[in-house]
ZAMARGU-4260 file (C-alpha; in steps of 0.2 Angstrom, whole numbers, plus 5000, padded with zeros to 4 digits):
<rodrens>
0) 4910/4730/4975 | 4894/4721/4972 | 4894/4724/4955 | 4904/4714/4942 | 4917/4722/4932
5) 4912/4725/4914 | 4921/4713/4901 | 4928/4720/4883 | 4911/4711/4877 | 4900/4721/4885
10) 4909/4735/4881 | 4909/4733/4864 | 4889/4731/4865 | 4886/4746/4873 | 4899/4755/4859
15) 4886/4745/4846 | 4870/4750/4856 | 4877/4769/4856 | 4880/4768/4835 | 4897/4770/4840
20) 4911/4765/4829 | 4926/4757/4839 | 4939/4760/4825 | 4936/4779/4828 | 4939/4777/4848
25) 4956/4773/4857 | 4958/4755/4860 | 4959/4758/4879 | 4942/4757/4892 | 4941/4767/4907
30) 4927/4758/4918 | 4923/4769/4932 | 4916/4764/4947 | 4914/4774/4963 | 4922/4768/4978
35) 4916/4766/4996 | 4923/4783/5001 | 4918/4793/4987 | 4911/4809/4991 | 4906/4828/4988
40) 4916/4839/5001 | 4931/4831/5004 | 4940/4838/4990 | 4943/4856/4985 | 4948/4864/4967
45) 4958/4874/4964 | 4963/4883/4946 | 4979/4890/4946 | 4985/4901/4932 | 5004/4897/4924
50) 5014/4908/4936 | 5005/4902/4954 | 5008/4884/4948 | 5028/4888/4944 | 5027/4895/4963
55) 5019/4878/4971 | 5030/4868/4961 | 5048/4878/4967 | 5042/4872/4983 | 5036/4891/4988
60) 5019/4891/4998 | 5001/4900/4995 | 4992/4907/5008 | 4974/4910/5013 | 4972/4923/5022
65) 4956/4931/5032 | 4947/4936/5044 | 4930/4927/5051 | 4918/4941/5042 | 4930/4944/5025
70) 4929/4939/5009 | 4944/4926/5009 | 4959/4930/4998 | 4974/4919/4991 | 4992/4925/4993
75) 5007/4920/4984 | 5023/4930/4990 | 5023/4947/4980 | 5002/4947/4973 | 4984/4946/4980
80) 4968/4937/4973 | 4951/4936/4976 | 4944/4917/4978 | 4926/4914/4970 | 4917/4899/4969
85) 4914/4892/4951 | 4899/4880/4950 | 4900/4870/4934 | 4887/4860/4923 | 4897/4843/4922
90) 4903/4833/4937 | 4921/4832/4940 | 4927/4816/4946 | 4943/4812/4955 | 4952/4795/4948
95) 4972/4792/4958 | 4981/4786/4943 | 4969/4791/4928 | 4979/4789/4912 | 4974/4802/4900
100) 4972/4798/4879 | 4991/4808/4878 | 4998/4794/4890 | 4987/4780/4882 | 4993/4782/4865
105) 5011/4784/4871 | 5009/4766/4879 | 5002/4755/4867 | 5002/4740/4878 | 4991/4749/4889
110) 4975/4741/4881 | 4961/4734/4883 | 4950/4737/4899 | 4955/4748/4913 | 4944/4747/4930
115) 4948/4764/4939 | 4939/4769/4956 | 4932/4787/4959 | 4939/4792/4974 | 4929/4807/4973
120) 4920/4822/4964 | 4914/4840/4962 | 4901/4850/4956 | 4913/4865/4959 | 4929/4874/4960
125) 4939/4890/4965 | 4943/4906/4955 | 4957/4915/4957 | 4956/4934/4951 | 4971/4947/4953
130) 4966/4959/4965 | 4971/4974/4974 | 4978/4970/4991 | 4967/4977/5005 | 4978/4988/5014
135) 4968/5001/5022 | 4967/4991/5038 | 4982/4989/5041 | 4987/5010/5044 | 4970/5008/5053
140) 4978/4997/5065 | 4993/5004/5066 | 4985/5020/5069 | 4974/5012/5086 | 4990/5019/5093
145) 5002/5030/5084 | 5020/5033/5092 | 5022/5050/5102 | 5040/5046/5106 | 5050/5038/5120
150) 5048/5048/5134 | 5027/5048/5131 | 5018/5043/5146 | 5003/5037/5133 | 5015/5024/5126
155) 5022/5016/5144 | 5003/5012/5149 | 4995/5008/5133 | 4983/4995/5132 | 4981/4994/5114
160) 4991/4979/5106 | 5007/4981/5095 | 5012/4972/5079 | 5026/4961/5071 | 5027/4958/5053
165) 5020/4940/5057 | 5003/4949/5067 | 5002/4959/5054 | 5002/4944/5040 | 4990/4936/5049
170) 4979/4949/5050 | 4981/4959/5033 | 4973/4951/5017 | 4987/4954/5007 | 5004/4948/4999
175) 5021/4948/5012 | 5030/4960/4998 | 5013/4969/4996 | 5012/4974/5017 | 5030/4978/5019
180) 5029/4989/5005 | 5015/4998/5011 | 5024/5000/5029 | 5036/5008/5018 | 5024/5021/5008
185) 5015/5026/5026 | 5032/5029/5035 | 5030/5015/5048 | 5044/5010/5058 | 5051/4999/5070
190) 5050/5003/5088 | 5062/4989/5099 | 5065/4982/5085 | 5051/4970/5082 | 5034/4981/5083
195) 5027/4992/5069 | 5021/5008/5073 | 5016/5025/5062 | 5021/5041/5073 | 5010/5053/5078
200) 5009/5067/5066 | 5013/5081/5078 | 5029/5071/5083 | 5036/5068/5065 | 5032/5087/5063
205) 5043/5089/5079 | 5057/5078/5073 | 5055/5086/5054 | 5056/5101/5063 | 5073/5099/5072
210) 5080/5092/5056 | 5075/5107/5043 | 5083/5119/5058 | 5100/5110/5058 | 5098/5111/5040
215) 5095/5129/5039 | 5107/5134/5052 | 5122/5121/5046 | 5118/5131/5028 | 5118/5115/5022
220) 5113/5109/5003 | 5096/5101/5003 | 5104/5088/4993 | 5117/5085/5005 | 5113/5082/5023
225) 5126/5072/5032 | 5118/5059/5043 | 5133/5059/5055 | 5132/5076/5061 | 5113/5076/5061
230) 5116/5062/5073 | 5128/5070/5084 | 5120/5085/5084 | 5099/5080/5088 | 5106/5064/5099
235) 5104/5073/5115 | 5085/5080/5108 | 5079/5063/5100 | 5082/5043/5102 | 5095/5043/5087
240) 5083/5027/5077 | 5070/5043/5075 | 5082/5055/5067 | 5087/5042/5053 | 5068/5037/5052
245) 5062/5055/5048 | 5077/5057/5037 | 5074/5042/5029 | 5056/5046/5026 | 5059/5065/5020
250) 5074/5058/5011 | 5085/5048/4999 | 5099/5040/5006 | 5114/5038/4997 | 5135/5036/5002
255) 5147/5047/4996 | 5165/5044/4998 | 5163/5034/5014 | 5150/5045/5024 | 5130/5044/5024
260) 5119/5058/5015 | 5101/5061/5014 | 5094/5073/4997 | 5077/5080/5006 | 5062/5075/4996
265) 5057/5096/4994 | 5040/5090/4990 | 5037/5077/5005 | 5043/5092/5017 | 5030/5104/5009
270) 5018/5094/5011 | 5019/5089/5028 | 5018/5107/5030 | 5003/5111/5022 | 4992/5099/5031
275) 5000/5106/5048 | 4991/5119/5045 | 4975/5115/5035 | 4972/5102/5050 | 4966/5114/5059
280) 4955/5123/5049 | 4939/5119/5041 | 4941/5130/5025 | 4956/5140/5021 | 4956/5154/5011
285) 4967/5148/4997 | 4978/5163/4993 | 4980/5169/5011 | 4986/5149/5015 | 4997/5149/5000
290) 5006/5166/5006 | 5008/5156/5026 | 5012/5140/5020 | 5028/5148/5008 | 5035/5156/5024
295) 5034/5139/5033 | 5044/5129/5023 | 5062/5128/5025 | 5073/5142/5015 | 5075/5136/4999
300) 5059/5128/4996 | 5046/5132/4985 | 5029/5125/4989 | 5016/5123/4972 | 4997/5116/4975
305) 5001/5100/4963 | 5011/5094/4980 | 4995/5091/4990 | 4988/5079/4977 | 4978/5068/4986
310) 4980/5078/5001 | 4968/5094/4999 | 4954/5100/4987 | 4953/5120/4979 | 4936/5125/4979
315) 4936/5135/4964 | 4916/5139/4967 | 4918/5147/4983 | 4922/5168/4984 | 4934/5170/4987
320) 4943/5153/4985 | 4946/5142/4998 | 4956/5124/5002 | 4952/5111/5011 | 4959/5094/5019
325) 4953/5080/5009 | 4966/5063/5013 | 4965/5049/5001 | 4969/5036/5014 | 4953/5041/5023
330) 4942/5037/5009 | 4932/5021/5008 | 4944/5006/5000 | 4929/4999/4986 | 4927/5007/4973
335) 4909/5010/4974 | 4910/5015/4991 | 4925/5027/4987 | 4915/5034/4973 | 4899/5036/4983
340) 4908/5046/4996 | 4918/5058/4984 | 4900/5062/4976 | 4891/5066/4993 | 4909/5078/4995
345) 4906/5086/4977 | 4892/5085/4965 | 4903/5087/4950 | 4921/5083/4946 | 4934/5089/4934
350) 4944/5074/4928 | 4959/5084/4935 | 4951/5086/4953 | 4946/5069/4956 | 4961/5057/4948
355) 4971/5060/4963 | 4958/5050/4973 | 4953/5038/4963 | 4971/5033/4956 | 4976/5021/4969
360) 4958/5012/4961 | 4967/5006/4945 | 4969/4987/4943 | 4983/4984/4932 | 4982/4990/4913
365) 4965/5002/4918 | 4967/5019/4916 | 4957/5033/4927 | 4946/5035/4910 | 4939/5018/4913
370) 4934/5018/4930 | 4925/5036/4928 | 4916/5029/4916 | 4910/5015/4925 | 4906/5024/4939
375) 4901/5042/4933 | 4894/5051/4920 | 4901/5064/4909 | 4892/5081/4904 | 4899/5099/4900
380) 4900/5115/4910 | 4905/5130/4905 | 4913/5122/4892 | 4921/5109/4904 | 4921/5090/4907
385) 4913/5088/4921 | 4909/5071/4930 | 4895/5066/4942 | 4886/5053/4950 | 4878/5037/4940
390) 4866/5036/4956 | 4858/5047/4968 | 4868/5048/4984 | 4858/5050/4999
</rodrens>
């Protein structure tokens, strides 16, 4: 600190040099000096919106989370956003114990000049911006090594890792609430209590199967499946934890007069049916699937083509018709990418046709409009909106 502190004098000739008049200003002087550690780098901003500053200050904690080649994202406990750096024209300095004009005026003894040291500044900050939590790895993990059961040789001599919660927060960018909600919509469950795993398709047909048979041969309500006897009666076929899985997955739970029922989702059920059997097809012709996948489903049942949104496409164009499998989880995770890949699958979309894999796109408040206008364009055909690609796809 070489240099002297300025006095009020000199002040007040700098104010006169500057055609400044010092009855217009507050009587206080900050003089700023930088101190011997000042430096760029050591400090990092951060601009919190209201809500993610009421969570720091309850105490709760915000995580970074990211892997060496992603695009780092901040977490609070239940939402997701993307981080971007903010360059901006002024310096911002960092002064411990800077008083501001509100505190000044509300001090009045407070004048005069005030000597404050920079401790350090910035020519930056960080953005936060509400995104979607990216959740498509983590069914991509989980799916290194789907569960085929107990009694699988596979799964005794596996050399593929399993994940906790905690593995999975680490290496998911998204929110706690966000991931173990997502478990849920992907029916993933606990094996030994501690690891997640998704079961391999052909088993949860298995397990589904034994269910909607005890069902059908109990004659039991759809509505009203006791979880007891299921229990009793698939114990000796199946670890009991994977009866109530399945159940819980197809199902709805609910007690009734002490005792544990499930109401079958009748949709789910016929789902899962249909893509048994479009799995292994290429094409399908549509009316002879239809007629096949009405005789698979449970008695009672009644299978409609607006269950497999998301799921499989008509081809309308083809003669006769046909149906395909087309999985929205398999689909790219940006929206450019998911667009680009739906446009190489068909040159042009009815909006009907392509909201089912494209709704999942949404940020909050946008509507499916929106995004196909941003990312398609619009003409008529045969007297029909149809949609196509902005770009060429290669």
């Amino acid at each position: 600190a070489a240099m002297s502190e300025r006095s009020r004098a000199e002040v007040d000739a700098t104010l006169q040099t500057a055609k400044l008049n010092p009855a217009e200003l507050l009587p206080a002087v900050h003089c700023l000096s930088f101190g011997p550690q000042a430096s760029a780098g050591e400090c990092c901003l951060l601009q919190l919106e209201p809500g993610l500053c009421a969570e720091l200050e309850a105490g709760r904690s915000l995580v970074i989370r990211g892997e060496k080649g992603e695009q780092a994202v901040l977490c609070s406990k239940d939402k997701t956003y993307d981080m971007k750096i903010a360059d901006t024209s002024n310096m911002l300095l960092f002064i411990p114990g800077c008083k501001t004009p509100e505190q000044l005026n509300a001090d009045p003894a407070s004048c005069n000049v005030i000597h404050s040291q920079i401790a350090g500044f910035s020519k930056n900050y960080w953005e936060l911006r509400r995104c979607r939590p990216k959740l498509k790895k983590l069914r991509k993990l989980l799916m290194e090594d789907p569960y085929e059961g107990p009694s699988s040789q596979e799964d005794q001599t596996s050399t593929f890792s399993k994940y906790t919660t905690e593995d999975l927060l680490s290496l998911i960018q998204a929110s706690e609430e966000e991931i173990l909600h997502h478990l849920q919509v992907i029916d993933a469950c606990k094996i030994e209590g501690r690891y997640w795993r998704v079961l391999e398709f052909s088993y949860e047909m298995k397990l589904l199967d034994h269910v909607t048979q005890l069902i059908d041969s109990e004659s039991w309500s759809l509505n009203k499946v006791p979880l007891r006897t299921c229990l009793e009666e698939l114990g000796s076929l199946e670890p009991r934890e994977m009866i109530e899985h399945i159940l819980l997955s197809y199902g709805r739970k609910y007690v009734d007069d002490g005792e544990v029922y499930f109401e079958m989702h009748e949709d789910k059920i016929c789902r899962a049916i249909a893509q048994m059997l479009l799995q292994n097809a290429v094409k399908f012709n549509l009316s002879e699937f239809q007629e096949v996948w009405q005789q698979s489903v449970p008695e009672g049942m009644t299978t409609r083509l607006d269950q497999l949104k998301g799921l499989a496409l008509v081809d309308k164009s083809s003669r006769p018709e046909t149906i395909f499998l087309l999985k929205v989880e398999d689909l790219p995770e940006d929206n450019q990418g998911r667009f680009n890949s739906l446009f190489s699958i068909r040159e042009k979309w009815t909006e009907v046709d392509i909201t089912p894999y494209i709704q999942d796109l949404c940020a909050e408040k946008q509507t499916v409009g929106a995004l196909l206008t941003k990312y398609a364009r619009s003409s008529m055909l045969n007297g029909v909106k149809v949609y196509n690609s902005r770009r060429p796809i290669s």
